[in-house]
C-alpha positions as CSV (number, residue, x, y, z in Angstrom):
1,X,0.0,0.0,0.0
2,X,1.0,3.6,-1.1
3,X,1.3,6.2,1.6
4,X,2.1,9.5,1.1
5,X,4.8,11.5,3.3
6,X,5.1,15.2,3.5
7,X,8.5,16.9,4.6
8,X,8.8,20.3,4.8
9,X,11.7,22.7,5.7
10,X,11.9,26.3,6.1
11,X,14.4,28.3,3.6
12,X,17.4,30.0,4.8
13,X,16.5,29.7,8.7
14,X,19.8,30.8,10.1
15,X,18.3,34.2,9.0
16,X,15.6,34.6,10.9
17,X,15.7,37.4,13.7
18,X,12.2,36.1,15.9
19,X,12.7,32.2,15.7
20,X,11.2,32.3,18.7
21,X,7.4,33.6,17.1
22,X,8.3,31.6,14.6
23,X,8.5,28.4,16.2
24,X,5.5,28.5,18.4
25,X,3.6,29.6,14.9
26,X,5.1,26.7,13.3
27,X,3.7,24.4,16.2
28,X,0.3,25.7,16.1
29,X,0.2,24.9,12.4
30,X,1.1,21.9,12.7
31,X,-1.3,21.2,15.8
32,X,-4.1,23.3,13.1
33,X,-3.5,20.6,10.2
34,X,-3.9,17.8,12.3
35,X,-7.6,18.8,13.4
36,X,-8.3,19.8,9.9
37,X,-6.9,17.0,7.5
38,X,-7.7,14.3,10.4
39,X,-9.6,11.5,8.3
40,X,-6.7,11.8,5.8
41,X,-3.6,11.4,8.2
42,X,-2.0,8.7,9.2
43,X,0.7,9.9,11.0
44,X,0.2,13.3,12.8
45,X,2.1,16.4,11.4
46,X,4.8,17.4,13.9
47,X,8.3,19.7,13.6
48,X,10.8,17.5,14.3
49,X,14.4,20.1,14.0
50,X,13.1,23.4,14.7
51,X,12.6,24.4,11.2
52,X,11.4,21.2,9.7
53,X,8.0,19.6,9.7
54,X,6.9,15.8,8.8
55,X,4.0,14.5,8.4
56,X,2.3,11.3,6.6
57,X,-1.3,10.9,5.0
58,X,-3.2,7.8,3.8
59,X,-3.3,9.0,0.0
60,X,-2.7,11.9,-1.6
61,X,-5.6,13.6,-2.2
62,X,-5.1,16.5,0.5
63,X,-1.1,16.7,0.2
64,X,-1.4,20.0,-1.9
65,X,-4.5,21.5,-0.1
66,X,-1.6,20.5,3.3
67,X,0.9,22.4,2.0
68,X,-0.7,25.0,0.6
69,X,-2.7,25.8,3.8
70,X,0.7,25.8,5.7
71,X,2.0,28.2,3.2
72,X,-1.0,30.4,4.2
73,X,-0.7,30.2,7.8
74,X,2.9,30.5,7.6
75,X,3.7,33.5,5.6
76,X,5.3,35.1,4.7
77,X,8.3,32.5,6.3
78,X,9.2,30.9,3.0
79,X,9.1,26.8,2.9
80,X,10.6,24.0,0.5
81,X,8.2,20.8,0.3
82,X,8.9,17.4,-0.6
83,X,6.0,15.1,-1.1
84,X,7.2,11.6,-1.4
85,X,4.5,8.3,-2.7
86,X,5.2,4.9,-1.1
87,X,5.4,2.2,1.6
88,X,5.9,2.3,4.9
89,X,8.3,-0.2,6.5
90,X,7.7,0.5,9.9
91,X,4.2,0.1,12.1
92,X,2.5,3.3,11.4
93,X,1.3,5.4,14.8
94,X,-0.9,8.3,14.4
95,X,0.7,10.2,17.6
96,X,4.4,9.4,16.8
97,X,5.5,9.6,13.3
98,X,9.1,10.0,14.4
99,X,11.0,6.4,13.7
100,X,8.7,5.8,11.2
101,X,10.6,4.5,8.0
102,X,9.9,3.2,4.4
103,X,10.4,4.8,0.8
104,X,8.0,7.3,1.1
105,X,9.9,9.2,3.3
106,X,13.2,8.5,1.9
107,X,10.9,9.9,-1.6
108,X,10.3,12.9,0.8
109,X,13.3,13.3,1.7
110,X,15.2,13.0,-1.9
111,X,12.6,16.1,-3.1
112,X,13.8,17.9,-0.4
113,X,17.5,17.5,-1.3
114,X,16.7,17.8,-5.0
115,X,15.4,21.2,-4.5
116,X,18.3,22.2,-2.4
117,X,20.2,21.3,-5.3
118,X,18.4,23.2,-7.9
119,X,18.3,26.4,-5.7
120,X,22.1,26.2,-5.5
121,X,22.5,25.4,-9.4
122,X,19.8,27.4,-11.1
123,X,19.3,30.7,-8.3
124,X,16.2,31.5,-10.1
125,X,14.7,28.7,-9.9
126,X,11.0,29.4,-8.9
127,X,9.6,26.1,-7.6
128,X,9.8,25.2,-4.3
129,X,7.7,21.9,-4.1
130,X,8.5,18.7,-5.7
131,X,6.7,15.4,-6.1
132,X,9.1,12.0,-6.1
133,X,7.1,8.8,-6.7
134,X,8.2,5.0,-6.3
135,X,8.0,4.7,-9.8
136,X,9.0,6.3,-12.4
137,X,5.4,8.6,-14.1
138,X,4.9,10.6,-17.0
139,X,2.1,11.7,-14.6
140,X,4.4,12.8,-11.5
141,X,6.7,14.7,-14.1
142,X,3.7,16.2,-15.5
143,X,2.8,17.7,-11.9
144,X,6.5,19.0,-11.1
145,X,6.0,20.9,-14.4
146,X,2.9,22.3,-13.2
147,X,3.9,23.1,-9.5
148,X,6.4,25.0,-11.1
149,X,4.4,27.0,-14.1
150,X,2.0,27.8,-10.5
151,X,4.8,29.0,-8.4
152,X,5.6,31.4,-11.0
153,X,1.8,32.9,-11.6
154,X,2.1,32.6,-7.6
155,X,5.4,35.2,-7.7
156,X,3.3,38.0,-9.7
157,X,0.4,37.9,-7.2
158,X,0.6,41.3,-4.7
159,X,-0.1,40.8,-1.7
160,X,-3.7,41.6,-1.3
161,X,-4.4,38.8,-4.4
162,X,-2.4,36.4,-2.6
163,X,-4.7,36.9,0.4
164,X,-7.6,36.4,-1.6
165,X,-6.7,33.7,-4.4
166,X,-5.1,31.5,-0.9
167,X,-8.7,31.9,1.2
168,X,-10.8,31.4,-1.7
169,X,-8.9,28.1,-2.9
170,X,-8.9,27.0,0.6
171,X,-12.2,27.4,1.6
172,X,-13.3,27.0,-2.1
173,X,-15.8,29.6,-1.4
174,X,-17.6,31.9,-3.6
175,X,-16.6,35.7,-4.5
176,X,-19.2,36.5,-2.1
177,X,-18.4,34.3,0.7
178,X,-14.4,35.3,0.5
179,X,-15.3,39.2,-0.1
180,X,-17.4,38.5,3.3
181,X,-14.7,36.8,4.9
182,X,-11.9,39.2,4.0
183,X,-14.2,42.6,4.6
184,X,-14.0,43.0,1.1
185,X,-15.8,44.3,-1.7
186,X,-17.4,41.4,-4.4
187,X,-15.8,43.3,-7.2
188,X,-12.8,43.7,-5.9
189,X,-12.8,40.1,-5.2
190,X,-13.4,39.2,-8.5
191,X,-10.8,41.5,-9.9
192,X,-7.9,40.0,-7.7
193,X,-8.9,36.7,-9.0
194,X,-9.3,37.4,-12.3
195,X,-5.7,39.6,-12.3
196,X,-4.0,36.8,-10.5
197,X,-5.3,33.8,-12.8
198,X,-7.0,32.4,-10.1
199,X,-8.7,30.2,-12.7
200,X,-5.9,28.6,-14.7
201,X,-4.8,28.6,-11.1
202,X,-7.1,26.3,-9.6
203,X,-7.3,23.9,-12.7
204,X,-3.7,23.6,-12.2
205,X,-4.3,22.4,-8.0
206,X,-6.9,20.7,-9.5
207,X,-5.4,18.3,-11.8
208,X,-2.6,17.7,-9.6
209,X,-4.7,16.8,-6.8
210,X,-6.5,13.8,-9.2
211,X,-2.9,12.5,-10.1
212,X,-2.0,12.1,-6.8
213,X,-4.6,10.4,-5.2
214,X,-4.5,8.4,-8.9
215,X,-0.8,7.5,-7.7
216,X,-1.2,7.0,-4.5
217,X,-4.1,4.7,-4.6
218,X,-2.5,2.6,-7.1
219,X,-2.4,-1.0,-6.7
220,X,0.8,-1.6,-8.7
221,X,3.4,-0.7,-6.2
């Protein structure tokens, strides 16, 4: 069976000035993702080195809504993600994913290296989320493109289209219901989402989201 581990770190740490604030925020959202991904997790979210998070989920049909809401709650503290599809050797415990083992984590684990590679080697470089599967997909690569082509909409957005594009897509609400929620105008909803591609947006979270629960659930493993 096909789990799917999430591993998280945040980028260029040393550099923080308030790690304190940002450590207790980090350990609320972790504590905030457990209560509201519970029927998809397997092994609860936790940060495990101060500025590194893991977590495991049953399949991956909530593994970008996860890391997308951390982003979120998180900002603007910059992350790198590595989602990683496979088995688990080890007994799986919901309360105490540390010394939990198998290839989805070391899968995890390589994305997270790989990117630290490809910041290092190509600067410019505007993904920071990358999917490695125990096999070798035309569908995984296809979603790696795609996470990437959606970070870089994601750098044009300003700051008040980011808040809007990320609450909308989270709660999947309506231009009223996130104009309500945000104090917010309808119209001026609708014109952050429409000037930060909020549609091509979505069909891209969309479509990623069906290939990895596709993967994940797949019996050929």
């Amino acid at each position: 069976m096909a789990y799917v581990a999430i591993i998280g770190d945040i980028v260029s740490s040393r550099q923080l000035e308030n790690r304190s604030e940002v450590q207790e925020a980090f350990i609320e959202t972790m504590n905030a993702i457990n209560k509201r991904y519970i029927n998809n997790i397997a092994s609860d979210f936790l940060v495990t080195l101060g500025d590194e998070f893991q977590g495991l989920l049953c399949d991956g049909e909530e593994a970008l809504s996860i890391v997308h809401e951390i982003e979120r709650m998180m900002d603007p503290i910059a992350f790198r993600f590595g989602i990683g599809i496979g088995e688990i050797d080890t007994e799986i415990q919901r309360d105490k994913a540390l010394g939990a083992d198998g290839p989805a984590y070391h899968n995890a684990r390589n994305a997270i290296d790989t990117l630290k590679k490809l910041e290092k080697a190509r600067p410019r470089k505007t993904g920071n989320i990358l999917i490695v599967s125990f096999r070798d997909s035309d569908n995984i690569r296809l979603c790696n493109i795609m996470l990437d082509m959606m970070k870089a909409i994601e750098s044009k957005w300003t700051p008040r289209q980011k808040e809007v594009i990320r609450t909308t897509l989270a709660n999947r609400s309506t231009q009223a219901e996130t104009a309500l929620a945000l104090k917010m105008k309808q119209p001026n909803v609708a014109r952050s989402l429409g000037e930060g591609f909020y549609d091509t947006y979505r069909n891209g979270f969309d479509e990623i989201t069906r290939i990895l629960k596709e993967e994940s659930c797949s019996s050929n493993i």
